[in-house]
C-alpha positions as CSV (number, residue, x, y, z in Angstrom):
1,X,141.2,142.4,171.8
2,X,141.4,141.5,175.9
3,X,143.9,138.8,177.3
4,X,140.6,136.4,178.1
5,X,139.4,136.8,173.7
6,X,143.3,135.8,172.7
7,X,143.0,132.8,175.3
8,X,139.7,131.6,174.4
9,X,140.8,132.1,170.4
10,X,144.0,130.5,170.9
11,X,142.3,127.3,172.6
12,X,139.5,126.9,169.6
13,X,142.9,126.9,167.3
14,X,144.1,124.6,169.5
15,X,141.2,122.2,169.8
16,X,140.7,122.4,166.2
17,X,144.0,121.8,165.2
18,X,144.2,118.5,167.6
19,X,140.9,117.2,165.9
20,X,141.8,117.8,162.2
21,X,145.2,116.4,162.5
22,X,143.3,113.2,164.3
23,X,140.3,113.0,161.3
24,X,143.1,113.7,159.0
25,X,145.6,111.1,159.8
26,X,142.7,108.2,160.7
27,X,143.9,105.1,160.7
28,X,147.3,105.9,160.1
29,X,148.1,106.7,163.6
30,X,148.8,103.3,165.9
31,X,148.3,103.6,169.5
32,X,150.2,101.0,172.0
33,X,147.8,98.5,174.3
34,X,149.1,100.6,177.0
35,X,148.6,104.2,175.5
36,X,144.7,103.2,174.1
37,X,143.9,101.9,178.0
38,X,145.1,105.1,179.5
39,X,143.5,106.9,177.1
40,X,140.1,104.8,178.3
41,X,140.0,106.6,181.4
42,X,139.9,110.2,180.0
43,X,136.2,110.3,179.7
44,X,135.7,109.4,183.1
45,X,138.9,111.8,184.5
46,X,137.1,114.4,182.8
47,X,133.4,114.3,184.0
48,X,135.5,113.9,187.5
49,X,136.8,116.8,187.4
50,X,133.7,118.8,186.0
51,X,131.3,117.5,188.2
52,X,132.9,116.8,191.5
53,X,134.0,121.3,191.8
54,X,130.3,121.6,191.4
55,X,128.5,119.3,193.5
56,X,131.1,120.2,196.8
57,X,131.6,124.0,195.9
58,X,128.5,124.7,194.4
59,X,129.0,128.6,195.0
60,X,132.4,128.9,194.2
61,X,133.6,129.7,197.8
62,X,135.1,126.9,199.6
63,X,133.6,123.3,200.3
64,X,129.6,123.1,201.0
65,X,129.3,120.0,202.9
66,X,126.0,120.1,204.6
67,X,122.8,118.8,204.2
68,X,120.9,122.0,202.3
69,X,123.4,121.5,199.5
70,X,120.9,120.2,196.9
71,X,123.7,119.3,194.5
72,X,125.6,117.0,197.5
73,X,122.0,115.5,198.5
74,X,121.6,114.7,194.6
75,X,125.2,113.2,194.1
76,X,125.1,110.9,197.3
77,X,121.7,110.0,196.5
78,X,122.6,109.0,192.5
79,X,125.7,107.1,193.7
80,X,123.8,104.8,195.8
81,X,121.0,104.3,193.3
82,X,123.7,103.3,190.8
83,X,125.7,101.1,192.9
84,X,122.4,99.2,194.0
85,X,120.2,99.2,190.2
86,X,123.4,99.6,187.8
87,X,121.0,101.8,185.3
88,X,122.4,104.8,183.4
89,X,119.0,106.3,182.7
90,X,117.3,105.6,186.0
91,X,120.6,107.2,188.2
92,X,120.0,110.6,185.9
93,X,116.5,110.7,186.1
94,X,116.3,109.9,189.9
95,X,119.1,112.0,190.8
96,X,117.4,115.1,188.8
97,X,114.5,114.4,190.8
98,X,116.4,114.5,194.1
99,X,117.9,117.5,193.3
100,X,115.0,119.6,192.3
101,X,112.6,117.8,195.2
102,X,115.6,119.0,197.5
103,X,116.1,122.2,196.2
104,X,112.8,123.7,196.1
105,X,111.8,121.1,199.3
106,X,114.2,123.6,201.0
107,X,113.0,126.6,199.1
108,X,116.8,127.4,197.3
């Protein structure tokens, strides 16, 4: 087995082990006020830090802030829509439509 099969078995173990002690344990495990309202923010720490790597480096190779970046276009344009309507399903859907009207606009 390669280094990168041990890691990626090792962190299913992991994962697995976390959630089966949690659906295990239940009820039985009290968080504090403070604990539970840190633990509020994960969610939106991790979508952070999937989405923001791929909207500015799209590539992979260093920052692509210009205006052919579809993904940047997209991402600027879905922030204002959902600052201005506050609508889950109408920021997706317009910012999907902005991305691929960009992208093949610009023939990516």
């Amino acid at each position: 087995m390669t280094g990168a099969t041990l890691t990626i078995l090792g962190m299913a173990v992991l994962t697995f082990g976390i959630k089966a002690i949690v659906f295990i344990l239940g009820d039985r495990i009290a968080f504090s006020p403070t604990a539970k309202q840190a633990l509020g923010f994960v969610p939106v720490t991790v979508l952070t830090a999937i989405v923001v790597p791929m909207v500015l480096a799209p590539h992979g190779h260093g920052l692509e802030l210009i205006w052919c970046n579809p993904q940047l276009v997209a991402a600027l344009f879905a922030i204002v829509v959902c600052a201005v309507k506050r609508h889950q399903l109408l920021t997706i859907m317009l910012g999907l439509v902005a991305f691929f009207g960009w992208q093949f606009g610009l023939g990516l």
